[in-house]
py3Dmol code that shows the C-alpha trace and the ligand (Angstrom):
import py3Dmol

protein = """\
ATOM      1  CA  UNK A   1     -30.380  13.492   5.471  1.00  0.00           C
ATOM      2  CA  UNK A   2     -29.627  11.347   2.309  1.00  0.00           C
ATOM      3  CA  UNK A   3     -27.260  13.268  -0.186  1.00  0.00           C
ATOM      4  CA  UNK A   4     -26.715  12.615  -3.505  1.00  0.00           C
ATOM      5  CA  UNK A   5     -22.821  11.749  -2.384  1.00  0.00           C
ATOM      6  CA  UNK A   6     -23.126   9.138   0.610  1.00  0.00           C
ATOM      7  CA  UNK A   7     -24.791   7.355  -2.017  1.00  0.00           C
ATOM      8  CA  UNK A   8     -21.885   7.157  -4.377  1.00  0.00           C
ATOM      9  CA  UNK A   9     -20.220   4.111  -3.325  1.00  0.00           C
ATOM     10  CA  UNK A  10     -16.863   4.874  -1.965  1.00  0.00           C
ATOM     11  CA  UNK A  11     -18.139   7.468  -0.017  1.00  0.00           C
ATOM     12  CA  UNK A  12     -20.393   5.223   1.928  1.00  0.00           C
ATOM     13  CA  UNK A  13     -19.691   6.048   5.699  1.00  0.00           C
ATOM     14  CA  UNK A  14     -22.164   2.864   6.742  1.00  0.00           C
ATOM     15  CA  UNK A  15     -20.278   0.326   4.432  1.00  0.00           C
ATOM     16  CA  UNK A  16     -18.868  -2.155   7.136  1.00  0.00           C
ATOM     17  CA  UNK A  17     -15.684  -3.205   6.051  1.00  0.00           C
ATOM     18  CA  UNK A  18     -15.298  -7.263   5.659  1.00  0.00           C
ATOM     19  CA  UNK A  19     -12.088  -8.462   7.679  1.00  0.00           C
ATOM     20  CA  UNK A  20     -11.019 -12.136   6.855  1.00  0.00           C
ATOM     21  CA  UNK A  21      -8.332 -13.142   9.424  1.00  0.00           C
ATOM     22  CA  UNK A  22      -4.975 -14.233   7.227  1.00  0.00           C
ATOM     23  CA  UNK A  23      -1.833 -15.169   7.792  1.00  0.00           C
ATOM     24  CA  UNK A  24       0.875 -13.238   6.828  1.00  0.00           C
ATOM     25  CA  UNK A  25       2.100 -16.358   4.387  1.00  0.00           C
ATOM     26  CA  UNK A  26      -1.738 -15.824   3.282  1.00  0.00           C
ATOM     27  CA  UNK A  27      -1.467 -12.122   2.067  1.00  0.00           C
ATOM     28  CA  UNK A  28       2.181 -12.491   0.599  1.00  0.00           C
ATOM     29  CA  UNK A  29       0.013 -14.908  -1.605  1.00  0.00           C
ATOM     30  CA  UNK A  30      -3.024 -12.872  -2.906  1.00  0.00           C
ATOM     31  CA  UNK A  31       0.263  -9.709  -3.429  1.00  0.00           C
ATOM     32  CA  UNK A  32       1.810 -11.993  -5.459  1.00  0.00           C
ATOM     33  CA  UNK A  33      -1.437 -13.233  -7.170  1.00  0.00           C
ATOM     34  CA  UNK A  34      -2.820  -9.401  -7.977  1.00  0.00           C
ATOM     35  CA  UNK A  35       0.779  -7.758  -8.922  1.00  0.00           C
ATOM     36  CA  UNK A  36       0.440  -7.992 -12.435  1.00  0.00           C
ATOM     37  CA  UNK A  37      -3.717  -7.545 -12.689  1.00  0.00           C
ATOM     38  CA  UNK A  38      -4.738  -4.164 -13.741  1.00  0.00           C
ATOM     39  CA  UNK A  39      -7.833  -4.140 -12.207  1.00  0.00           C
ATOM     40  CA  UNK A  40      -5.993  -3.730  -9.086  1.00  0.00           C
ATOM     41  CA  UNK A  41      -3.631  -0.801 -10.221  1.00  0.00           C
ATOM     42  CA  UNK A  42      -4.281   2.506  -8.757  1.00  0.00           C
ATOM     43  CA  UNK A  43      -5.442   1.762  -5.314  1.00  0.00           C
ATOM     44  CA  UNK A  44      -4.482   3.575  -2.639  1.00  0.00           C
ATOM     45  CA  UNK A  45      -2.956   2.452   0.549  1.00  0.00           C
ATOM     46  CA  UNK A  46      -6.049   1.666   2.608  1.00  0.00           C
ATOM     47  CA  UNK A  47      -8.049   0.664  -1.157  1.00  0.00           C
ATOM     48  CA  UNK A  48      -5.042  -1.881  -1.526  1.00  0.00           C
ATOM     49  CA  UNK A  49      -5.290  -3.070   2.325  1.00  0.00           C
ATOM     50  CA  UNK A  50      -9.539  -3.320   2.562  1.00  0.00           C
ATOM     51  CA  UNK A  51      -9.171  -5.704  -0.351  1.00  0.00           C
ATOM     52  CA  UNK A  52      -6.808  -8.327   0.562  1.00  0.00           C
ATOM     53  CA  UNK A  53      -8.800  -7.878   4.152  1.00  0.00           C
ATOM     54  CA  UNK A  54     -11.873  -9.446   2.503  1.00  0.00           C
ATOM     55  CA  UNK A  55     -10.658 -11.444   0.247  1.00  0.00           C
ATOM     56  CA  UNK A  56     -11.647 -15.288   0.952  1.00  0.00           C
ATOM     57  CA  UNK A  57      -9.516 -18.374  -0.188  1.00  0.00           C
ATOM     58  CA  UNK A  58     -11.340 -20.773  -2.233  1.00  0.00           C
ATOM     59  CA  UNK A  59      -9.682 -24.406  -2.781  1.00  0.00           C
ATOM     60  CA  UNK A  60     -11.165 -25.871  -5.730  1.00  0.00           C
ATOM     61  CA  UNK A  61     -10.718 -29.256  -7.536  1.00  0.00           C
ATOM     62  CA  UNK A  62     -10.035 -30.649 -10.930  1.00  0.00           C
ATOM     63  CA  UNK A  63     -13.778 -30.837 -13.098  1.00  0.00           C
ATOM     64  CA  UNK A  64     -15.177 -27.724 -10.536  1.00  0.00           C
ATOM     65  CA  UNK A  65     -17.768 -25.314 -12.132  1.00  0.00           C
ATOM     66  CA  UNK A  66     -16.853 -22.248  -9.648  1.00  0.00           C
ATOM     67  CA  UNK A  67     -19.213 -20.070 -12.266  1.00  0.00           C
ATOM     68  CA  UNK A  68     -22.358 -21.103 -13.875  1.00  0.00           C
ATOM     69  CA  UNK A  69     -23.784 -18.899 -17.165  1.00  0.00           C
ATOM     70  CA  UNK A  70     -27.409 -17.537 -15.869  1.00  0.00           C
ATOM     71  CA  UNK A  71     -26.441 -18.005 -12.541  1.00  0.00           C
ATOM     72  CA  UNK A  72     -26.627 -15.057  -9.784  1.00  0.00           C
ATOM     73  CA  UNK A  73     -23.309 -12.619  -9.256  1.00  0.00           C
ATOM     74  CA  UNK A  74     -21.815 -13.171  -5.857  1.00  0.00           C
ATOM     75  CA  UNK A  75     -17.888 -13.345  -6.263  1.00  0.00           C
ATOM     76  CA  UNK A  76     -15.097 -12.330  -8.205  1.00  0.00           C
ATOM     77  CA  UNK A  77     -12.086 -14.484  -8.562  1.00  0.00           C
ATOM     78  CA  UNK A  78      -8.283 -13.865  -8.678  1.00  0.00           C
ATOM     79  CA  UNK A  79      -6.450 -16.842  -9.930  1.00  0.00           C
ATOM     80  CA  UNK A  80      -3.502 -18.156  -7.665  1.00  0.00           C
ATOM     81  CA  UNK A  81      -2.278 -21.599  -8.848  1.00  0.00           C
ATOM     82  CA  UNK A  82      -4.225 -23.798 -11.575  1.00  0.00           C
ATOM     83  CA  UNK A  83      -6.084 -23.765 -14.505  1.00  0.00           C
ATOM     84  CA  UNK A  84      -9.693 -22.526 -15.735  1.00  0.00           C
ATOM     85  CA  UNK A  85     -11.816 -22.952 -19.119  1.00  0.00           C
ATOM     86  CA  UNK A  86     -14.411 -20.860 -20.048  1.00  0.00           C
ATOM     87  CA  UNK A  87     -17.830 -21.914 -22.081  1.00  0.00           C
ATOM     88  CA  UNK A  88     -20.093 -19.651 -23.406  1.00  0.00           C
ATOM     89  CA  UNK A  89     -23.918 -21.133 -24.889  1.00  0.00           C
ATOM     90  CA  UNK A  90     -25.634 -18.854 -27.281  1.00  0.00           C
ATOM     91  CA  UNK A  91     -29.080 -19.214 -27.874  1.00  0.00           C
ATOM     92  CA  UNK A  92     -29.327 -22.797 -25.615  1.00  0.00           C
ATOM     93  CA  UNK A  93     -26.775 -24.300 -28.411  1.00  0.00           C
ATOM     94  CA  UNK A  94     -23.844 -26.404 -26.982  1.00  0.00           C
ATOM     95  CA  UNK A  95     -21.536 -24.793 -24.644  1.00  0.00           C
ATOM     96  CA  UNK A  96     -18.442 -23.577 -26.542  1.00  0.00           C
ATOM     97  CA  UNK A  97     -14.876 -23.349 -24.992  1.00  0.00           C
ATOM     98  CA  UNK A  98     -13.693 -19.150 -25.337  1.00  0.00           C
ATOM     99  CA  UNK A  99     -11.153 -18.582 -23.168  1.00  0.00           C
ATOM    100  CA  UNK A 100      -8.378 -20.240 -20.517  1.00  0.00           C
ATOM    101  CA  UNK A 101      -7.101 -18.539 -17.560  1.00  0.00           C
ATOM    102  CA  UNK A 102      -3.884 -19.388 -16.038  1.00  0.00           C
ATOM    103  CA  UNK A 103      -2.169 -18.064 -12.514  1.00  0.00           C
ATOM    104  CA  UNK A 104      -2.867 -13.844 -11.805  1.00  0.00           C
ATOM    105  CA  UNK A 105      -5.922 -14.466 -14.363  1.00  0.00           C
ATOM    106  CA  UNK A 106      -8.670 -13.172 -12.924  1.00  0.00           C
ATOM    107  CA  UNK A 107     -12.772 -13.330 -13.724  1.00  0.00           C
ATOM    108  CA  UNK A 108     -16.077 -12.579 -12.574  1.00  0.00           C
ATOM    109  CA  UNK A 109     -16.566  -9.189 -12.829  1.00  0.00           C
ATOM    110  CA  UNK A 110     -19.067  -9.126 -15.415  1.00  0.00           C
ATOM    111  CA  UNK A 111     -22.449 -10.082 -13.561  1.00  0.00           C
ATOM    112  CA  UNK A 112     -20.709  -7.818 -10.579  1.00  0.00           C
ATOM    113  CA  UNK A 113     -20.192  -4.636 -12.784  1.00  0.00           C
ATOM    114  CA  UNK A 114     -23.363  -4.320 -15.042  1.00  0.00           C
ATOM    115  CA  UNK A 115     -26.064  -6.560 -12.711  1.00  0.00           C
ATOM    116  CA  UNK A 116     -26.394  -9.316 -14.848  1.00  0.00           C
ATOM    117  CA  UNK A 117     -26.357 -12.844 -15.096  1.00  0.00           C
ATOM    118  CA  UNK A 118     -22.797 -14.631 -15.668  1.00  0.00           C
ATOM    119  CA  UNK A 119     -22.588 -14.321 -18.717  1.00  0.00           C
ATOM    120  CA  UNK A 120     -20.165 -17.871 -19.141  1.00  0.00           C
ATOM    121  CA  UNK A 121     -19.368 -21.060 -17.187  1.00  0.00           C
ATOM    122  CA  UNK A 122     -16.022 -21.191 -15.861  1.00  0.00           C
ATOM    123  CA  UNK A 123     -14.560 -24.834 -14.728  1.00  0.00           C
ATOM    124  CA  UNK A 124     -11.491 -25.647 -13.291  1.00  0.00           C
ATOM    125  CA  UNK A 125      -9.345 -27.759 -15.368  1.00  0.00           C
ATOM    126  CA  UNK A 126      -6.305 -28.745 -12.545  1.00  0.00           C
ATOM    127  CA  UNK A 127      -6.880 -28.532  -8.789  1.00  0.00           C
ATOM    128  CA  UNK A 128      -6.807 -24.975  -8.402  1.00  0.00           C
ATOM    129  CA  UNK A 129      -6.385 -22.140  -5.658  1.00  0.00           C
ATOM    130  CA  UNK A 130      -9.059 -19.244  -6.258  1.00  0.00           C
ATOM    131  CA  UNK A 131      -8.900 -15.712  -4.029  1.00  0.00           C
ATOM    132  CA  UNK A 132     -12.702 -14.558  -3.713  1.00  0.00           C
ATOM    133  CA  UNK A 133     -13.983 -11.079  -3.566  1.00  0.00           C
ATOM    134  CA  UNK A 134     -17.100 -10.516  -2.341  1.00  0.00           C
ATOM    135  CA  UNK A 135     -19.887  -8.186  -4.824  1.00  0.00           C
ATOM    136  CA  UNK A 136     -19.637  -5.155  -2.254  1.00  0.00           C
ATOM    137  CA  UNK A 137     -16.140  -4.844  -1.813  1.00  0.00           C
ATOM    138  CA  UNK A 138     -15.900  -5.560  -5.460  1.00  0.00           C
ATOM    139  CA  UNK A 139     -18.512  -2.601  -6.367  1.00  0.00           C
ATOM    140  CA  UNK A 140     -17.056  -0.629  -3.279  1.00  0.00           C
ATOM    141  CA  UNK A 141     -13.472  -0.536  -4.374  1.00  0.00           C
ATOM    142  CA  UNK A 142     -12.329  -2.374  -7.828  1.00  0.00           C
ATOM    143  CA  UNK A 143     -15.877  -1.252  -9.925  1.00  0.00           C
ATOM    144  CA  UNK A 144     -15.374   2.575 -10.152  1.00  0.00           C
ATOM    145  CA  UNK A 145     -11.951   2.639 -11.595  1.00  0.00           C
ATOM    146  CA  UNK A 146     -12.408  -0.815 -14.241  1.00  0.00           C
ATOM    147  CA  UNK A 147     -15.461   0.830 -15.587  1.00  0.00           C
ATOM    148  CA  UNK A 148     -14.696   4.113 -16.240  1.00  0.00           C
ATOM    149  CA  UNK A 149     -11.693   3.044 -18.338  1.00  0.00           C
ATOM    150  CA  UNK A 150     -13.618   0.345 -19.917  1.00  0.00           C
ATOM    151  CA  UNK A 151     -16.099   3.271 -21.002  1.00  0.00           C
ATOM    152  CA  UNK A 152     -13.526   5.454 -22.085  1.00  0.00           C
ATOM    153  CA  UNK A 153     -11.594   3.369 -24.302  1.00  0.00           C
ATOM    154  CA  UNK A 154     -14.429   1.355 -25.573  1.00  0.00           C
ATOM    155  CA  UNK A 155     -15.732   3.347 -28.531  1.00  0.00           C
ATOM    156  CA  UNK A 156     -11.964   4.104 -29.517  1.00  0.00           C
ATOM    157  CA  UNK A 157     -11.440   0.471 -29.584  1.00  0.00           C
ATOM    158  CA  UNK A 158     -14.283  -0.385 -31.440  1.00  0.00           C
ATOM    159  CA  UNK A 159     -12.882   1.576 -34.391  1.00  0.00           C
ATOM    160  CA  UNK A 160      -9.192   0.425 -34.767  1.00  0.00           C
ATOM    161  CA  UNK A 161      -9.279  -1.597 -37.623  1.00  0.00           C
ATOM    162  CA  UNK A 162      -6.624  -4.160 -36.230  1.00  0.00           C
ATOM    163  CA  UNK A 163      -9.170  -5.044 -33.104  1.00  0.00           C
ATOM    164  CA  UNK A 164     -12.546  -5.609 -35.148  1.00  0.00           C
ATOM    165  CA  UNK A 165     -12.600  -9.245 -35.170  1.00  0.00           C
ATOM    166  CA  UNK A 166     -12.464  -9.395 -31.330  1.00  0.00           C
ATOM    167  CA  UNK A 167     -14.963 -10.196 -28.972  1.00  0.00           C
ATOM    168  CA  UNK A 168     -16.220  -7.130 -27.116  1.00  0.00           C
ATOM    169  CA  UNK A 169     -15.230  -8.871 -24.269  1.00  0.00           C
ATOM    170  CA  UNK A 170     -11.629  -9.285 -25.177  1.00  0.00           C
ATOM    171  CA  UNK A 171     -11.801  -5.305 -26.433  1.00  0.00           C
ATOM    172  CA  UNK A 172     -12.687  -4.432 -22.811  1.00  0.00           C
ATOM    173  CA  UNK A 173      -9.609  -6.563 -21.675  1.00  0.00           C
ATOM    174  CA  UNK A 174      -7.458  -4.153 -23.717  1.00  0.00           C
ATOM    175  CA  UNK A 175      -9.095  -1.601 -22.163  1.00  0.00           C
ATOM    176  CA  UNK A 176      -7.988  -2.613 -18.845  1.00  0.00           C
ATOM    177  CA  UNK A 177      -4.304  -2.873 -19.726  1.00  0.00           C
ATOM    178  CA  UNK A 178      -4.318   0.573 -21.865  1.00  0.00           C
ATOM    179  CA  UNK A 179      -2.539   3.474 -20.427  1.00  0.00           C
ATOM    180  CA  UNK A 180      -2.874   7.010 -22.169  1.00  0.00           C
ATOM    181  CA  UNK A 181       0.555   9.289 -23.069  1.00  0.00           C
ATOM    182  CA  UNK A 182       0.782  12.868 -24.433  1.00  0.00           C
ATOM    183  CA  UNK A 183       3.264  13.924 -27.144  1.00  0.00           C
ATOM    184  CA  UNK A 184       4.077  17.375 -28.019  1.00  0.00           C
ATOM    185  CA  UNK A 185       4.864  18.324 -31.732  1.00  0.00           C
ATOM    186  CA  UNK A 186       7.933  16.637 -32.607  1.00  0.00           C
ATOM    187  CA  UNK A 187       8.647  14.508 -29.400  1.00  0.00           C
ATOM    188  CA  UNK A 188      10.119  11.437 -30.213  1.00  0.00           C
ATOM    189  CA  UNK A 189       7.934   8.083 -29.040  1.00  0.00           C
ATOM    190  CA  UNK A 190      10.225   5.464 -30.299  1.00  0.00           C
ATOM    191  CA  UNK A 191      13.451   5.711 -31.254  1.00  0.00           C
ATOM    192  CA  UNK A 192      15.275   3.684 -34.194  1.00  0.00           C
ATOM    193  CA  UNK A 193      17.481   1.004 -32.346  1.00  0.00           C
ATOM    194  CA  UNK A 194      15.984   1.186 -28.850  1.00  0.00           C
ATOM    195  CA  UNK A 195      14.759  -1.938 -27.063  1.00  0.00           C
ATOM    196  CA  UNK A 196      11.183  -2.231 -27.523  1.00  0.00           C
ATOM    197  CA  UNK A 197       8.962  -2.628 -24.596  1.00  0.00           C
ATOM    198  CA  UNK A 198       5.764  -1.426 -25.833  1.00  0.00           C
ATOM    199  CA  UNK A 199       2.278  -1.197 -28.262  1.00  0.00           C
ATOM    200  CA  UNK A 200       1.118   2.257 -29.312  1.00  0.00           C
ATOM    201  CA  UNK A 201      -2.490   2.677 -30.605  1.00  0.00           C
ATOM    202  CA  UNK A 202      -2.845   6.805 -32.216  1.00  0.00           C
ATOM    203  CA  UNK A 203      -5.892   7.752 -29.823  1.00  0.00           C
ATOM    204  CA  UNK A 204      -5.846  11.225 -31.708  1.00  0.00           C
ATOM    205  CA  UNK A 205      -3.093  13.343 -33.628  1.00  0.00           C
ATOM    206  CA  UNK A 206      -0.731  12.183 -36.200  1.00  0.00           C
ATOM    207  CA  UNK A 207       2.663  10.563 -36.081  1.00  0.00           C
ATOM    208  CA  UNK A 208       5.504  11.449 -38.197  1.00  0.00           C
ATOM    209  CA  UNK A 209       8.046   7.863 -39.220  1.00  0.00           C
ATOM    210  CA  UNK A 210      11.357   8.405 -40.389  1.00  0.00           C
ATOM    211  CA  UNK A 211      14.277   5.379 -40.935  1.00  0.00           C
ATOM    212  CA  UNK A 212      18.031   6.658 -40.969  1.00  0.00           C
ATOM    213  CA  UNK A 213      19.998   4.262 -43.712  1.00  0.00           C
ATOM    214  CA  UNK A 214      23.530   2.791 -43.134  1.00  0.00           C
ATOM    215  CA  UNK A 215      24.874   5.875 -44.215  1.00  0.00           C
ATOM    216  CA  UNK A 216      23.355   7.742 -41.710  1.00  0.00           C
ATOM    217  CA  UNK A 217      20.656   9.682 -44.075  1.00  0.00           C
ATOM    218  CA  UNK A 218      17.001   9.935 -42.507  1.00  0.00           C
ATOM    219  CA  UNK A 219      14.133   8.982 -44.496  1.00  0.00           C
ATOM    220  CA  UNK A 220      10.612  10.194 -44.341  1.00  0.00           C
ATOM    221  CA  UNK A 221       8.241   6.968 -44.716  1.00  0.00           C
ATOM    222  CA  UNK A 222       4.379   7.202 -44.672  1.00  0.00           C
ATOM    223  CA  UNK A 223       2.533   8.682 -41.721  1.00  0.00           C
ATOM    224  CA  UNK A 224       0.075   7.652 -39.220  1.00  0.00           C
ATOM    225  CA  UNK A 225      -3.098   8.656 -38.367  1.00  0.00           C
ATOM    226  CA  UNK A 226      -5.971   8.039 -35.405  1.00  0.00           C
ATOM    227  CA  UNK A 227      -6.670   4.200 -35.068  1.00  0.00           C
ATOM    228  CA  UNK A 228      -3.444   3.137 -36.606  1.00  0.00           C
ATOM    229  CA  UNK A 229      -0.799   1.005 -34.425  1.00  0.00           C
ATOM    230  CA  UNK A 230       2.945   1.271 -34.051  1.00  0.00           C
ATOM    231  CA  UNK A 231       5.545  -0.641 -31.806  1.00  0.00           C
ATOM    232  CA  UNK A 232       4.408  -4.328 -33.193  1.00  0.00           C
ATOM    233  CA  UNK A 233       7.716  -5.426 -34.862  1.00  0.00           C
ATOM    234  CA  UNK A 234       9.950  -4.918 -31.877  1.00  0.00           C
ATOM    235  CA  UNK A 235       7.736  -7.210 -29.748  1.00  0.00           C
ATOM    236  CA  UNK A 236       6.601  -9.770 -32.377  1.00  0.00           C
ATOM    237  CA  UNK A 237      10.418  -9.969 -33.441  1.00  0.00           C
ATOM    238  CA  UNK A 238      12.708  -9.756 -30.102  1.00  0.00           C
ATOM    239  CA  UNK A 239      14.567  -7.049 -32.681  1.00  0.00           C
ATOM    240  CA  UNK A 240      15.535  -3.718 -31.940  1.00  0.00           C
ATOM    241  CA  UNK A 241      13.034  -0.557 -33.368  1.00  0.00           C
ATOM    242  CA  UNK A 242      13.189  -0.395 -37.078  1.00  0.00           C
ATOM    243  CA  UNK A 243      12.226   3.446 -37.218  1.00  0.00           C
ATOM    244  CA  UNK A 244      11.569   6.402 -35.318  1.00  0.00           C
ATOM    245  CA  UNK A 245       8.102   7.556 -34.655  1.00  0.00           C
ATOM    246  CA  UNK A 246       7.594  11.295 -33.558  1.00  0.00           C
ATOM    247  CA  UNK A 247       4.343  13.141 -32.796  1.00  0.00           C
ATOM    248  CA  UNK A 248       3.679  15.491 -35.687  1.00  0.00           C
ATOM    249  CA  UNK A 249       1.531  17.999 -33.711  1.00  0.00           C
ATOM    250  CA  UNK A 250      -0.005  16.929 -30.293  1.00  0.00           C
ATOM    251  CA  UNK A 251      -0.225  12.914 -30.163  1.00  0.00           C
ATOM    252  CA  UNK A 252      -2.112  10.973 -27.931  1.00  0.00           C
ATOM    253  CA  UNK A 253      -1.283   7.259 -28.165  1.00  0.00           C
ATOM    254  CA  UNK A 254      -2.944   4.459 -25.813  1.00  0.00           C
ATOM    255  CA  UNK A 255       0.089   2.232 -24.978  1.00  0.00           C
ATOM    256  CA  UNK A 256       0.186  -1.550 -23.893  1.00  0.00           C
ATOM    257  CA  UNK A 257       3.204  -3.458 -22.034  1.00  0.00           C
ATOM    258  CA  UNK A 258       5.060  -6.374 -23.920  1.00  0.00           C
ATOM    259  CA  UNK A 259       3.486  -8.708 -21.850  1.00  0.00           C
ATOM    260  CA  UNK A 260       0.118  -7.470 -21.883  1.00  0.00           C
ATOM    261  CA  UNK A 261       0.731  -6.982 -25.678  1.00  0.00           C
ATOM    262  CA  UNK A 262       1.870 -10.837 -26.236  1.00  0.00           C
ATOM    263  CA  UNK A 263      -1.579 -11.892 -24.110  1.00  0.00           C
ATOM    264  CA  UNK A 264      -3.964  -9.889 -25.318  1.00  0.00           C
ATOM    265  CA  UNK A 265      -3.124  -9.195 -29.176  1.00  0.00           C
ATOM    266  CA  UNK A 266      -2.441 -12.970 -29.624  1.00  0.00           C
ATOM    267  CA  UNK A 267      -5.878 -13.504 -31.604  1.00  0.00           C
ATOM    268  CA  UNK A 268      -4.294 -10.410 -34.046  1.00  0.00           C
ATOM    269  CA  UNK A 269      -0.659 -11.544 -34.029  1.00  0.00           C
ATOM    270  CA  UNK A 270      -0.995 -13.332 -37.753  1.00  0.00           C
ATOM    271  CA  UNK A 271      -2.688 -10.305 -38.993  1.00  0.00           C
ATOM    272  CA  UNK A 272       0.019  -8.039 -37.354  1.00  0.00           C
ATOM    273  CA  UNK A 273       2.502 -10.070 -38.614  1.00  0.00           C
ATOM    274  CA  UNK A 274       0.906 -10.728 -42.381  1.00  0.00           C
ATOM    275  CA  UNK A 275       0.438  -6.663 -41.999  1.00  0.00           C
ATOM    276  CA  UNK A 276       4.319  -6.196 -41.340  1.00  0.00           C
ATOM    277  CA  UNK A 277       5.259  -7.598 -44.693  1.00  0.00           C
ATOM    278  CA  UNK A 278       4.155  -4.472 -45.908  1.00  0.00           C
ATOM    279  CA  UNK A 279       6.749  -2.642 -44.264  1.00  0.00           C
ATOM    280  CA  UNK A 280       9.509  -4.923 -46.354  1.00  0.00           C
ATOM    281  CA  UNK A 281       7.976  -3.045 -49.402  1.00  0.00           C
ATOM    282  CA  UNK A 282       8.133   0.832 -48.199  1.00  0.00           C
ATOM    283  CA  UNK A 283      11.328   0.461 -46.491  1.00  0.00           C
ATOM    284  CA  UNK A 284      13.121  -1.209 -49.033  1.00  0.00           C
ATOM    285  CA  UNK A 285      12.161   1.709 -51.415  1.00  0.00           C
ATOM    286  CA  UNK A 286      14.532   3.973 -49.304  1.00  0.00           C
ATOM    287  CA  UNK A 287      17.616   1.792 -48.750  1.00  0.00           C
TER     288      UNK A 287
END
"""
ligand_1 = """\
28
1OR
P -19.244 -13.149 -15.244
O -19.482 -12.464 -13.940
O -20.250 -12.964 -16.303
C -18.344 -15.455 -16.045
O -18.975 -14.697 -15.012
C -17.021 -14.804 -16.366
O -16.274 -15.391 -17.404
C -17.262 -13.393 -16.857
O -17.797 -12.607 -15.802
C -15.889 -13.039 -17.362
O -15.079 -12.634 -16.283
C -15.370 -14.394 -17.885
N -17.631 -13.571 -22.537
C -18.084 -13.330 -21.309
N -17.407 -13.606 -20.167
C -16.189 -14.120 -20.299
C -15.656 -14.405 -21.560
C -16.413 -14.091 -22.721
N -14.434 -14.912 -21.359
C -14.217 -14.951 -20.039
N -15.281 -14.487 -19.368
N -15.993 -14.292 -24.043
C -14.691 -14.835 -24.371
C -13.785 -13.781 -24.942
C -12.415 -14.306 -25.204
C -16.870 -13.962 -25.174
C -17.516 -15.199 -25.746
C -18.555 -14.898 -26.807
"""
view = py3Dmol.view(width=600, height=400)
view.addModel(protein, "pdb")
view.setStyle({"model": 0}, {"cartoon": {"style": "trace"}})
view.addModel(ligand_1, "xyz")
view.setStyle({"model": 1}, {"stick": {}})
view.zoomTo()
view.show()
């Protein structure tokens, strides 16, 4: 009999599992390729294991379209070495250059996830070294987790004013990097002085910003509300945090790494930084 549940695809007992033979130089290569990709956080053990097992290495030279827009979705690619543009044509117009991926990039996914065309053409701009994943595996094992938190973040992101001028698509790589933290009432997120190491988008709840002055006073500035940031100035300004943020009831902040946060927020950084001037003004009120 067919249930409902051996159709859902991890639980497909008939899936034959793809084994590529590798060397062991070979797999200490794709680790080292995938250890900073979040597509490929949260696997278990054997998750981890069945998809280096079927990945496929792909050698690929200088001027090399590896993807063409319109074309059919058979791979997904993890960048090793080398260097990729993307080119996106609306409407038939001329191709236009959107993104670059570098080593641990990764791309793809797209006509994998949602059964569509590719929706760009990506070319290799050096000689490069590609891993390939092949659409089941992909489906089997990365799909489940990418597009649930590309769903569940997606609406929230569509609303913080900082991220409207992005492309969905660079919303949904946002998505992929986000992780979600619970405050209780008056638990301290960052702390005046600290070494910053992260973003904080307010998911829901308020947060409550205070600034102690050289003589030791603390001063209540403005608040923050749903869809407003904290934890820019740290990172745009290698300085230690200029205030302390606590939750002022239950907070739930989406939080991004430094590094994802300097990759992903550089289309933003002028308006984060033009925003920050503002700061100047409120603090300088309370010194
Ligand atoms: P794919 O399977 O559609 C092409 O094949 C891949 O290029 C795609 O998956 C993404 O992994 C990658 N829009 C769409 N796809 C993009 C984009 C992109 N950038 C990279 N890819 N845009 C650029 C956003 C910075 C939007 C352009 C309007």
């Amino acid at each position: 009999s067919v249930s409902a549940e051996s159709m859902a695809p991890s639980q497909d007992k008939d899936y034959v599992k793809i084994f590529i033979p590798k060397t062991p130089e070979q797999r200490k290569r794709i680790e080292a390729s995938i250890a900073n990709n979040f597509l490929f956080k949260n696997l278990d053990e054997e998750q981890y294991k069945d998809v280096i097992d079927a990945m496929v290495e792909k050698k690929v030279e200088q001027n090399e379209e590896v993807i063409t827009q319109g074309g059919i979705g058979d791979f997904f690619y993890v960048v090793e070495t080398g260097t990729f543009d993307v080119y996106v044509s609306k409407n038939g117009a001329a191709p236009e250059l959107v993104h670059h991926y570098g080593a641990g990039g990764s791309f793809g996914e797209l006509a994998l996830m949602y059964n569509a065309p590719r929706a760009a053409t990506v070319v290799a701009t050096s000689d490069a070294v590609l891993w390939a994943l092949d659409r089941v595996t992909f489906r089997r094992i990365l799909m489940e987790n990418t597009s649930r938190k590309r769903r569940m973040y997606e609406s929230f992101l569509e609303e913080v004013p900082i991220l409207v001028s992005l492309e969905p698509y660079e919303r949904h790589k946002i998505a992929d990097a986000l992780e979600s933290i619970y405050y209780e009432d008056n638990q301290l997120v960052i702390k005046q002085g600290d070494i910053g190491n992260n973003f904080y988008l307010i998911e829901s709840g308020e947060a409550r910003v205070t600034k102690v002055d050289d003589d030791g006073i603390e001063h209540e500035l403005p608040g923050l509300n749903k869809g407003e940031y904290f934890g820019e100035l740290a990172l745009l300004n290698n300085k230690p945090r200029a205030v302390n943020i606590r939750a002022k009831g239950r907070l739930k902040v989406a939080t991004l790494g430094k590094k994802a946060f300097v990759r992903l927020l550089g289309p933003v950084v002028d308006i984060l930084k033009r925003n920050s001037d503002n700061y100047e003004t409120i603090t300088r009120s309370v010194q």
